[in-house]
C-alpha positions as CSV (number, residue, x, y, z in Angstrom):
1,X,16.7,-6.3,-13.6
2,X,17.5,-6.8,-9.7
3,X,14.7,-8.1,-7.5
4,X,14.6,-6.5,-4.5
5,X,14.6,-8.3,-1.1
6,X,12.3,-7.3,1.5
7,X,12.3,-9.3,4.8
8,X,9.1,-9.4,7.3
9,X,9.6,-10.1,11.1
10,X,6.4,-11.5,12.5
11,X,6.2,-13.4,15.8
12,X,4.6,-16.7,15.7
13,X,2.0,-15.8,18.2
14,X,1.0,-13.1,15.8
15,X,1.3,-15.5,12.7
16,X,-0.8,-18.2,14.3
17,X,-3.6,-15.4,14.9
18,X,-3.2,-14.7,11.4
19,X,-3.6,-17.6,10.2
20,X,-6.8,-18.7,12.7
21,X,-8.5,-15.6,10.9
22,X,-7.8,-17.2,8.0
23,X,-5.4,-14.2,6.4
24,X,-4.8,-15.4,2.9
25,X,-0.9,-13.3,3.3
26,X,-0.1,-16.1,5.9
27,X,-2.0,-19.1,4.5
28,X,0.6,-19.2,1.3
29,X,3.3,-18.2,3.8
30,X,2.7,-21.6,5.6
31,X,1.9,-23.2,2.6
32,X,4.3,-22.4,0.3
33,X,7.0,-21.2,2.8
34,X,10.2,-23.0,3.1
35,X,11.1,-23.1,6.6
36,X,15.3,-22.4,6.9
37,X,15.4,-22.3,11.0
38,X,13.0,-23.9,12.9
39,X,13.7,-23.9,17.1
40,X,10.9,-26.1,17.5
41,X,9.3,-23.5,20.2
42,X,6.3,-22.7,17.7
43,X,3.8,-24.8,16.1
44,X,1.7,-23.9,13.6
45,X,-2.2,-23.9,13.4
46,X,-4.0,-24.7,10.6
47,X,-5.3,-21.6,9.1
48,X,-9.2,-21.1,8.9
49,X,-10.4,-21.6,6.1
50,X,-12.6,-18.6,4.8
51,X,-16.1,-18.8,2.5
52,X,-16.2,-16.9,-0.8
53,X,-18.6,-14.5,0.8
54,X,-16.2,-14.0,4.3
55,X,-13.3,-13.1,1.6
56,X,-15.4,-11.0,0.1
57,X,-16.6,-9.3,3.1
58,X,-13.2,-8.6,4.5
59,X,-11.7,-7.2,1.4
60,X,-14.5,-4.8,0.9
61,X,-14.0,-4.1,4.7
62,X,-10.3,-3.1,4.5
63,X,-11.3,-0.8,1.0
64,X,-14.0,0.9,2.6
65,X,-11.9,2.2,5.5
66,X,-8.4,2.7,3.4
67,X,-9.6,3.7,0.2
68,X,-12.2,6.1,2.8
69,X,-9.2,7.5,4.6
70,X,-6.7,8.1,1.4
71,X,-9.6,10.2,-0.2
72,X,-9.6,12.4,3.1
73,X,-6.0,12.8,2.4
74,X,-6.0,13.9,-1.3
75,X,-9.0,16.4,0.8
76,X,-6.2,17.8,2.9
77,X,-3.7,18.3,0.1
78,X,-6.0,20.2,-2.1
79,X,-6.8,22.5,0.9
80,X,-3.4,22.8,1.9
81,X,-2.4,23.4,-1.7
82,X,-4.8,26.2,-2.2
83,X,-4.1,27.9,1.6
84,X,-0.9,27.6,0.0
85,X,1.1,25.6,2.5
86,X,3.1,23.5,-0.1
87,X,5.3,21.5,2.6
88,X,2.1,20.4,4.5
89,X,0.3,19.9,0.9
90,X,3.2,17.3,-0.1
91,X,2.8,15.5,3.2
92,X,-0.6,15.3,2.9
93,X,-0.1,13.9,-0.8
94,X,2.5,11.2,0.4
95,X,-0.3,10.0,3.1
96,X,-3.0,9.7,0.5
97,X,-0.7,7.3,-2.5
98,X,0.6,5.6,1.1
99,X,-2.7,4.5,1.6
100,X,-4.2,3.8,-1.7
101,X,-1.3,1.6,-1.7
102,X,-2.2,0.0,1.3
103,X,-6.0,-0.3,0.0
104,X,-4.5,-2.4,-2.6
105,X,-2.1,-4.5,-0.4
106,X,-4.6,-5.3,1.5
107,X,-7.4,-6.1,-1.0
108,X,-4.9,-8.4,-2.7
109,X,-2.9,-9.9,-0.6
110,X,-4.6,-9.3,2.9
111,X,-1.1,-7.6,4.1
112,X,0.0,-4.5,5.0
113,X,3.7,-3.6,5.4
114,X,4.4,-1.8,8.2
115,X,6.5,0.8,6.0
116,X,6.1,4.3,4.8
117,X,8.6,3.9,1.9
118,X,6.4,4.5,-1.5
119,X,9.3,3.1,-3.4
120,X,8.9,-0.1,-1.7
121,X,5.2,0.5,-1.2
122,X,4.7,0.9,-5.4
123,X,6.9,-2.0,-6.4
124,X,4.7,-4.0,-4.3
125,X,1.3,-2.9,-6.1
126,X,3.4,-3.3,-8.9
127,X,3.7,-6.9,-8.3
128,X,-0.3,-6.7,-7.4
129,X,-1.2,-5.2,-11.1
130,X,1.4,-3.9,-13.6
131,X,-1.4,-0.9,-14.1
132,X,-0.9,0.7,-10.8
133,X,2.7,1.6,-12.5
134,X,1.3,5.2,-12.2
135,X,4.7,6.9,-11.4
136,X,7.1,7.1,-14.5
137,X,10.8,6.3,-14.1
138,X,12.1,6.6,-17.3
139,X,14.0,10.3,-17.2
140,X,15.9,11.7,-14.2
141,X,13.6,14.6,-13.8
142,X,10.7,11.7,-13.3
143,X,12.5,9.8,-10.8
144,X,13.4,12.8,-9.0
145,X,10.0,14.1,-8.8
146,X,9.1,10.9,-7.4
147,X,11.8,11.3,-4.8
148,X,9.9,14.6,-4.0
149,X,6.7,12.6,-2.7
150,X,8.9,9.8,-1.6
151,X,10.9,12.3,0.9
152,X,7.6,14.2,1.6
153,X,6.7,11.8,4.5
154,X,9.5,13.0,7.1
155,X,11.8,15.7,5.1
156,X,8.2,18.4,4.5
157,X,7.4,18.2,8.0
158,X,11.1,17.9,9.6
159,X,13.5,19.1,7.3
160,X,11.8,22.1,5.9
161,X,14.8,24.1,5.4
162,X,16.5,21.4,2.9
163,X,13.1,20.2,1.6
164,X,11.5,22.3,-1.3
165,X,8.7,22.0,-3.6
166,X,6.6,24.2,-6.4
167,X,2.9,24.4,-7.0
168,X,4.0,23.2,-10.5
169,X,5.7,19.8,-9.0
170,X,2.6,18.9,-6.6
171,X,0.3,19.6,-9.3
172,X,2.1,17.3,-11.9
173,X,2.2,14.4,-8.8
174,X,-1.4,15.4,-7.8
175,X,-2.0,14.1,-11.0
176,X,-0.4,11.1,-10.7
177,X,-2.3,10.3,-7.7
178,X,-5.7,10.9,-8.7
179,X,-5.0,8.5,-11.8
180,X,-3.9,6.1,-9.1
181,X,-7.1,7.1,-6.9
182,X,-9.3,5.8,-10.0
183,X,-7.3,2.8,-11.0
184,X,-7.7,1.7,-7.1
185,X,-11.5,1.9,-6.7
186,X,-11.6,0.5,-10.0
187,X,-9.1,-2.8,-10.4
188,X,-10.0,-3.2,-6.3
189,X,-13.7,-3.4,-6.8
190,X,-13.0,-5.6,-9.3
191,X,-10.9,-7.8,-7.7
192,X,-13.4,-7.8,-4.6
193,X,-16.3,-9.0,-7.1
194,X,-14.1,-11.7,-8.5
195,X,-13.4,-13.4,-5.1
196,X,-14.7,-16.2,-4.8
197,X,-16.4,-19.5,-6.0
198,X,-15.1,-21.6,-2.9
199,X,-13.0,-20.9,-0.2
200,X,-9.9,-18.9,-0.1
């Protein structure tokens, strides 16, 4: 099995405000990082360290208003399913599993990518939690299906003359995502609870 290699670009003003908010992402970053080029321009800071309760706090924080905002999504895709507009229903559906994704970066590792990419996006929650594999890639027709929501973010709004999808295809990825809506609230509200004795 290949590992895939994902670089972040970060500049060290925005690392060191990071890591004075005591961002957890960073903290193992500087911890565990091993530096390959340094130009000596930037220095460091040590990062704040965070109470139990603060961690908790800012974790529920970034759930309340992604996990808030992902729901409104899955909203818009049931309307726009039912109007039926199924191009704008599959965009909406891509901007509701890209943001219950983000609710779960964010809850457990205090990061978000700044990519739209849910193949990227899931093997990172992946990496979070085996059980937010929600999305089956064992058969072709599975992985392409996949690719349908995957494409959805540009190709349904920009491309709509190549891009095509059924009732029968958003419904069986509409399912998907609600199983992932549930698994979210639940192993993120769980992890959220479990922050904790000490600092972070």
């Amino acid at each position: 099995m290949k590992t895939p290699v994902s670089l972040i670009f970060h500049s060290g003003k925005h690392l060191n405000q990071s890591l004075m908010q005591g961002n957890y992402f960073f903290k193992d970053i500087k911890k565990e990082g091993i530096v390959l080029y340094d130009t000596g321009k930037v220095h460091l800071q040590n990062p704040k360290k965070l109470t139990a309760e603060e961690a908790r706090e800012k974790a529920q924080g970034y759930f309340d208003q992604w996990f808030t905002g992902a729901n409104g999504f899955l909203d818009l895709f049931n309307y726009c399913l039912d109007k039926p507009d199924f191009h704008l229903a599959a965009f909406n559906l891509h901007q509701a599993t890209e943001r219950y994704y983000t609710t779960i970066l964010l809850v457990y590792t205090d990061y978000r990518p700044k990519e739209h990419d849910l193949e990227r996006l899931d093997l990172r929650v992946k990496n979070c939690d085996p059980r937010f594999a929600v999305f089956p890639h064992s058969t072709d027709e599975e992985k392409q299906l996949f690719d349908l929501l995957r494409r959805a973010y540009v190709d349904a709004r920009y491309k709509m003359d190549e891009y095509s999808i059924s009732k029968e295809e958003l419904d069986y990825l509409a399912e998907k995502v609600e199983r992932l809506k549930g698994l979210t609230e639940r192993l993120c509200q769980k992890k959220i609870g479990e922050i904790g004795k000490g600092e972070v």
